[in-house]
DRENLOSE-619670 format. One line per field, with one value per residue (C-alpha): y, z, x; chain; residue number from 1. Coordinates in pm, whole numbers. Each point is the difference from the previous one (the first is absolute). Example, Ala and Ser with C-alpha at 12.3 -4.5 7.8 and 13.67 -1.06 7.14 Angstrom:
Y <- -450, 344
Z <- 780, -66
X <- 1230, 137
chain <- A, A
n <- 1, 2
//
This chain:
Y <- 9600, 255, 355, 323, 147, 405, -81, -87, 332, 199, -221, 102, 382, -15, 186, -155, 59, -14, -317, -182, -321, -239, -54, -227, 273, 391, 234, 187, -320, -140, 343, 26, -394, 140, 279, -178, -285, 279, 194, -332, -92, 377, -10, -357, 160, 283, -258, -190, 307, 102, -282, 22, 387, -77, -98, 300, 349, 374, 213, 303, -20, -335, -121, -239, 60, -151, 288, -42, -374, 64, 225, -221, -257, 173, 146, -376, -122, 259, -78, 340, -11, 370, -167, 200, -362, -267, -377, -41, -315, -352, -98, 299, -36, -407, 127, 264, -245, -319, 167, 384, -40, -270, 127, 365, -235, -105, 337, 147, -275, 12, 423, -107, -219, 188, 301, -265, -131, 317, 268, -221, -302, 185, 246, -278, -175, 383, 7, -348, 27, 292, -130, -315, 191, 233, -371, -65, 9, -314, -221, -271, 86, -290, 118, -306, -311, -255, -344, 177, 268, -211, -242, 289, 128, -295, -69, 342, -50, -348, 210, 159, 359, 165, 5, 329, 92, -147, 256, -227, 144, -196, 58, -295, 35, -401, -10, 331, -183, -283, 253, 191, -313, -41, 362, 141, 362, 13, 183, -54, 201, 4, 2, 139, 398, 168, 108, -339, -34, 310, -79, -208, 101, -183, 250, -113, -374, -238, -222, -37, -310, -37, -316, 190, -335, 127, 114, 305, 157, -113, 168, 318, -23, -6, 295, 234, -172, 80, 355, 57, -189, 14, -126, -291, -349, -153, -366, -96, -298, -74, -334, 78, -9, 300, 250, -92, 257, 289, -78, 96, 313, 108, -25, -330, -63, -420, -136, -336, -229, -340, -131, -15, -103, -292, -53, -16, -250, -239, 1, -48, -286, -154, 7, -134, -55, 214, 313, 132, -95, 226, 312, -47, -32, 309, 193, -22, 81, -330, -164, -48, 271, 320, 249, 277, 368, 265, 257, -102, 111, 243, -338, -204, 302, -153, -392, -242, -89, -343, 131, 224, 87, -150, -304, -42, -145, 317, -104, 346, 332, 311, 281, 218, -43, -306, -369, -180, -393, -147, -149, 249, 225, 283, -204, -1, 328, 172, 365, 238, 38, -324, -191, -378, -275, -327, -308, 22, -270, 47, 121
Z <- 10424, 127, 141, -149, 334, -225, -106, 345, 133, -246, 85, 358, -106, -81, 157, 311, 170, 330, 194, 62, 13, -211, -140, -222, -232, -19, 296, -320, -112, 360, 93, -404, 114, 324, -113, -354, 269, 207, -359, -112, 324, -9, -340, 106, 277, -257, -233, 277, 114, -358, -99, 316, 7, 66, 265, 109, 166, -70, 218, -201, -299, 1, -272, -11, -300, -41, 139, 328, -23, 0, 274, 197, -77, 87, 348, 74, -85, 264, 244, 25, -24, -54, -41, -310, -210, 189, -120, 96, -160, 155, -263, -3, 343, -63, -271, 252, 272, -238, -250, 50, 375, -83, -261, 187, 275, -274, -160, 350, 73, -310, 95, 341, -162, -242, 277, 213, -307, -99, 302, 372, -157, -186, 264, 241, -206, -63, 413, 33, -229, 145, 363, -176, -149, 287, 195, -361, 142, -3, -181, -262, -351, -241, -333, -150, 159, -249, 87, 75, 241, 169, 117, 112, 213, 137, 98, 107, 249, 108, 136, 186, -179, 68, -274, 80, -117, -336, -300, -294, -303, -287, -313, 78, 259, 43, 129, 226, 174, 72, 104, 230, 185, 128, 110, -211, -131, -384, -237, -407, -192, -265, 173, -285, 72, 176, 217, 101, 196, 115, 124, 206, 123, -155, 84, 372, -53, 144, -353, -352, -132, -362, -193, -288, -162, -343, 8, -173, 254, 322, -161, -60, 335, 110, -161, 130, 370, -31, -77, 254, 246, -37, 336, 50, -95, -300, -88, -351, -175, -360, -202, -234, 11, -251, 270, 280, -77, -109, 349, 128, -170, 22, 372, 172, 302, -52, -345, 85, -293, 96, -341, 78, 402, -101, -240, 323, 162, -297, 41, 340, -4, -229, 237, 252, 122, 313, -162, -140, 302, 191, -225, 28, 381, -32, -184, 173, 398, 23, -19, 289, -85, -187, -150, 187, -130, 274, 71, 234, 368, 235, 218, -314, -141, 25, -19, -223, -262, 196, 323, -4, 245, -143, 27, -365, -253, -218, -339, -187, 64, -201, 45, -213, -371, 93, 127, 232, 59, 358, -133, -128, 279, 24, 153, 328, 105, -96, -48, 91, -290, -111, -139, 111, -151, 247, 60, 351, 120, -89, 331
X <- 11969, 223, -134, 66, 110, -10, -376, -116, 147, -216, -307, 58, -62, -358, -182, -162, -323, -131, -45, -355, -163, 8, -402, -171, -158, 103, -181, -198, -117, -141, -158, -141, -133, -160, -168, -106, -164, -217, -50, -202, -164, -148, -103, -167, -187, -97, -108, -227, -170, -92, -203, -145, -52, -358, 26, 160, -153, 122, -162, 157, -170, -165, 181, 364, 198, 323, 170, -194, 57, 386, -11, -232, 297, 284, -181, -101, 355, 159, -253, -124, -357, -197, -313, -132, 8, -102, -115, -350, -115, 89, 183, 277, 14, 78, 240, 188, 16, 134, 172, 81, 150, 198, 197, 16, 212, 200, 48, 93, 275, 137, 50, 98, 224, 173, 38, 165, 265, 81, 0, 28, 142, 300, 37, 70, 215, 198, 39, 89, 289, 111, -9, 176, 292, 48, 100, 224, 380, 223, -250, 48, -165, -90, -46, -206, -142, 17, 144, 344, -123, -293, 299, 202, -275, -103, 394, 43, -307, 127, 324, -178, -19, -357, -224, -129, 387, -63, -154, -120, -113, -46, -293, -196, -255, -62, 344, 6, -265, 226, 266, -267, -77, 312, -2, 209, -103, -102, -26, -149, 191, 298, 343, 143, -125, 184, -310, -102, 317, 28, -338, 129, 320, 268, 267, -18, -64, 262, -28, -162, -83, -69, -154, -244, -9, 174, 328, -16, -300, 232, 327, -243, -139, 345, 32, -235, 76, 357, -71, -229, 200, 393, 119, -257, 83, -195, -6, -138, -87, 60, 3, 192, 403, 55, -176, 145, 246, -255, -211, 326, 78, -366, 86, -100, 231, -51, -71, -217, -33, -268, 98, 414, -87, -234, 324, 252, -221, -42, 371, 43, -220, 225, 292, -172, -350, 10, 148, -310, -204, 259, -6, -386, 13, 220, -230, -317, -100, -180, 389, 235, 195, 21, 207, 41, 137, 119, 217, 301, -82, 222, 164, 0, 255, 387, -98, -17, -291, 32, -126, -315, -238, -274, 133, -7, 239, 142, 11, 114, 99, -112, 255, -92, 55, 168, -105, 209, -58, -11, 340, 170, 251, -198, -279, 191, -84, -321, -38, -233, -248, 50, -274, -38, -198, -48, -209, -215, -195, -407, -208
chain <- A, A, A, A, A, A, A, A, A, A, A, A, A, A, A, A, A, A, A, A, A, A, A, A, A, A, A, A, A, A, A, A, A, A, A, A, A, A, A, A, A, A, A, A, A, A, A, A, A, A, A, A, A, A, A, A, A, A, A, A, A, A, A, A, A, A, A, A, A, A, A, A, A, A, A, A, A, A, A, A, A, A, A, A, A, A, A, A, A, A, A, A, A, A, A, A, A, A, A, A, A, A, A, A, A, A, A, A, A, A, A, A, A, A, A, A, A, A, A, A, A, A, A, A, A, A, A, A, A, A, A, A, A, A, A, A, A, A, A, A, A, A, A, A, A, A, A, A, A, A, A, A, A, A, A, A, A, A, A, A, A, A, A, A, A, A, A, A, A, A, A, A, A, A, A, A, A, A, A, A, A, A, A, A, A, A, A, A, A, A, A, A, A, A, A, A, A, A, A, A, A, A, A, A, A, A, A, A, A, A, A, A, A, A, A, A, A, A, A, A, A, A, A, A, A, A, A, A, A, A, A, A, A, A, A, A, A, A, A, A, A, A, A, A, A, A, A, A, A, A, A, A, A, A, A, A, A, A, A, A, A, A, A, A, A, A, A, A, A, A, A, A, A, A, A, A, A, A, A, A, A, A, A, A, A, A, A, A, A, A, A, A, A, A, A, A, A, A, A, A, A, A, A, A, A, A, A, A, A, A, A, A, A, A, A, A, A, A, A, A, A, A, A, A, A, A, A, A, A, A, A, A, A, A, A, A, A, A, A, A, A, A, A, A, A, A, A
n <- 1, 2, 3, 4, 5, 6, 7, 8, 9, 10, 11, 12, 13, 14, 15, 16, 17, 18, 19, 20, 21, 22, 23, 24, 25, 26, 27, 28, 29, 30, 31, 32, 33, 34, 35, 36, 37, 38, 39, 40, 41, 42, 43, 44, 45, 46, 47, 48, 49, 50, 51, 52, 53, 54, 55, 56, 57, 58, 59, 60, 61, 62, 63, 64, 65, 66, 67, 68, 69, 70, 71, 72, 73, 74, 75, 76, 77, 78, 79, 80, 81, 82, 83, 84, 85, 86, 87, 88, 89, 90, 91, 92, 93, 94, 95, 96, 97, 98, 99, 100, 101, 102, 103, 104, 105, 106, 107, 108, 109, 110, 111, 112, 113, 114, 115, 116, 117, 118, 119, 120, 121, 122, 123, 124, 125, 126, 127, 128, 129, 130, 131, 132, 133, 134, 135, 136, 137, 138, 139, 140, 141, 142, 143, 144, 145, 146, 147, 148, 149, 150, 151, 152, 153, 154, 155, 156, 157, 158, 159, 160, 161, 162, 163, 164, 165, 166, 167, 168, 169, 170, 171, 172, 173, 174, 175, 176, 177, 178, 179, 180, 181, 182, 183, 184, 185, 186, 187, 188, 189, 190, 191, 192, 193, 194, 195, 196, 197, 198, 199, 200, 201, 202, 203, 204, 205, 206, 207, 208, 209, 210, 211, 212, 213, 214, 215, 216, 217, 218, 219, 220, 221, 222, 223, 224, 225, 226, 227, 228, 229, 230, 231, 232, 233, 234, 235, 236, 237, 238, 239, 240, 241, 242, 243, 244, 245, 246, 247, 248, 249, 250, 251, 252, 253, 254, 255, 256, 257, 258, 259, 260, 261, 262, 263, 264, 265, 266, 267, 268, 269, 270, 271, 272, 273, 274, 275, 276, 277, 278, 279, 280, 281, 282, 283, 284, 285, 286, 287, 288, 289, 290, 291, 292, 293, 294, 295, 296, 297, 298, 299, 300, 301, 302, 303, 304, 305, 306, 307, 308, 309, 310, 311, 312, 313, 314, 315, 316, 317, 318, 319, 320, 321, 322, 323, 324, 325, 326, 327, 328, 329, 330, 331, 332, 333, 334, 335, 336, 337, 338, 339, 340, 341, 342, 343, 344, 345, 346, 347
//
């Protein structure tokens, strides 16, 4: 179905908020779970020393009333001990030793714990971001790691590009772990708001990648990335024909369609049975060799698209608005700006 490119603009004005991770239930609901736990373990201890009040001493007034018995609890619970209610006969004592000191361990881990999820544990995340983004300049940011953008990754790596370049964010922490044990930085978050990318820096990335797995979220995505970042070079995937031509005016620099490529090859192998093992080999670093895209170099400046540097064989020339082919006249003399595309051998 095609995209209404107007609608996704005014989606893209909501308002955003600020970025965080990604968790299973909201923070008020696991702190409301944590304290609710030590709530009931208290009122369990409460409950213990009650029936057994007997067995407990008051050397106030002699007497334990259920007020005393709660304050006996809480003091025992927080390990701090006056002394003014003590257990005295064996079997309190059995009943503090089996049951109440137990669950005052678990009562201060789950306190220890919470403290630790919601003060050190965020704090440190807080700084490690921050060290992270202060490193942020001339990375590559992946924005979803479904079957599109785990291949890309895992190509991009193969070529050699440092993972610690590579920013993936993507909503699905299951795959983020895939992505982090490659090395790659991650992030859970939605790629649409503006905040999660300026979170992580897209205005001095080298490249966007975008393969949201639905075409209407990557043309969105493209978006908000576009806006955020107007000189850097964003490559989207869609599957459908109709958008190819609103990922383009929402900004992507290269339109990449699976659907039409797996197309091209279907034909090619109907030509011949090598051609689609060739644009395959061409495709992928684990071929013989590659397409290469650069910028013509100072000595190359003058010659022909026949004889680079590299070594390579020039297969196109983009000068500026306008492609030239390696046959075509003005391929005998490059210019300075030109853009070359060429076939190298693998290394």
């Amino acid at each position: 179905m095609r995209l209404d490119l107007h609608m996704l603009r005014q989606v893209g004005r909501k308002p955003v908020t600020v970025l965080r991770r990604a968790l299973k239930v909201p923070v008020w609901a696991d702190l409301g779970m944590r304290l609710g736990a030590a709530l009931a373990l208290v009122m369990l201890v409460v409950m213990v020393h009650w029936f057994d009040r007997a067995g407990l001493k008051d050397s106030h007034d002699g007497t334990v009333s259920f007020l005393d018995v709660v304050y006996f609890t809480m003091i025992s619970i927080t390990t701090t001990g006056f002394g003014d209610i003590a257990p005295v006969s064996d079997r309190s004592r059995l009943i503090e030793a089996v049951i109440v000191t137990p669950i005052r361990v678990l009562v201060l881990f789950i306190f220890v714990g919470t403290a630790y999820n919601f003060i050190i544990k965020r704090s440190w995340e807080r700084w490690r971001m921050a060290q992270i983004q202060k490193n942020l300049t001339d990375h590559i940011v992946v924005l979803g790691f479904g079957i599109s953008g785990a291949e890309a990754v895992a190509e991009l790596v193969a070529r050699g590009t440092d993972p610690g370049r590579i920013v993936v964010i993507d909503p699905d922490e299951t795959r983020l772990a895939v992505a982090a044990e490659l090395g790659c930085n991650v992030m859970a978050a939605d790629a649409t708001r503006d905040a999660t990318l300026m979170d992580v820096h897209i205005a001095s990335a080298c490249a966007v990648l975008i393969s949201a797995g639905r075409d209407d979220t990557s043309i969105l995505i493209t978006l908000t990335a576009r806006h955020l970042a107007p000189g850097v070079p964003i490559s989207t995937v869609v599957r459908a024909v109709d958008n190819e031509a609103l990922a383009r005016q929402a900004g992507a620099s290269t339109v990449i369609n699976p659907v039409r490529f797996t197309g091209l090859l279907l034909a090619g192998s109907s030509q011949g049975t090598h051609v689609a093992d060739y644009l395959t080999d061409l495709a992928s670093i684990e071929g013989r060799v590659q397409l290469v895209e650069r910028t013509v170099s100072p000595e190359e400046v003058g010659k022909p698209l026949a004889t680079l540097a590299s070594g390579g064989r020039g297969l196109r020339i983009h000068r500026g608005d306008r492609i030239v082919g390696f046959w075509e006249d003005a391929a005998q003399a490059l210019e300075p700006g030109d853009v070359i595309v060429e076939i190298v051998p693998t290394r």
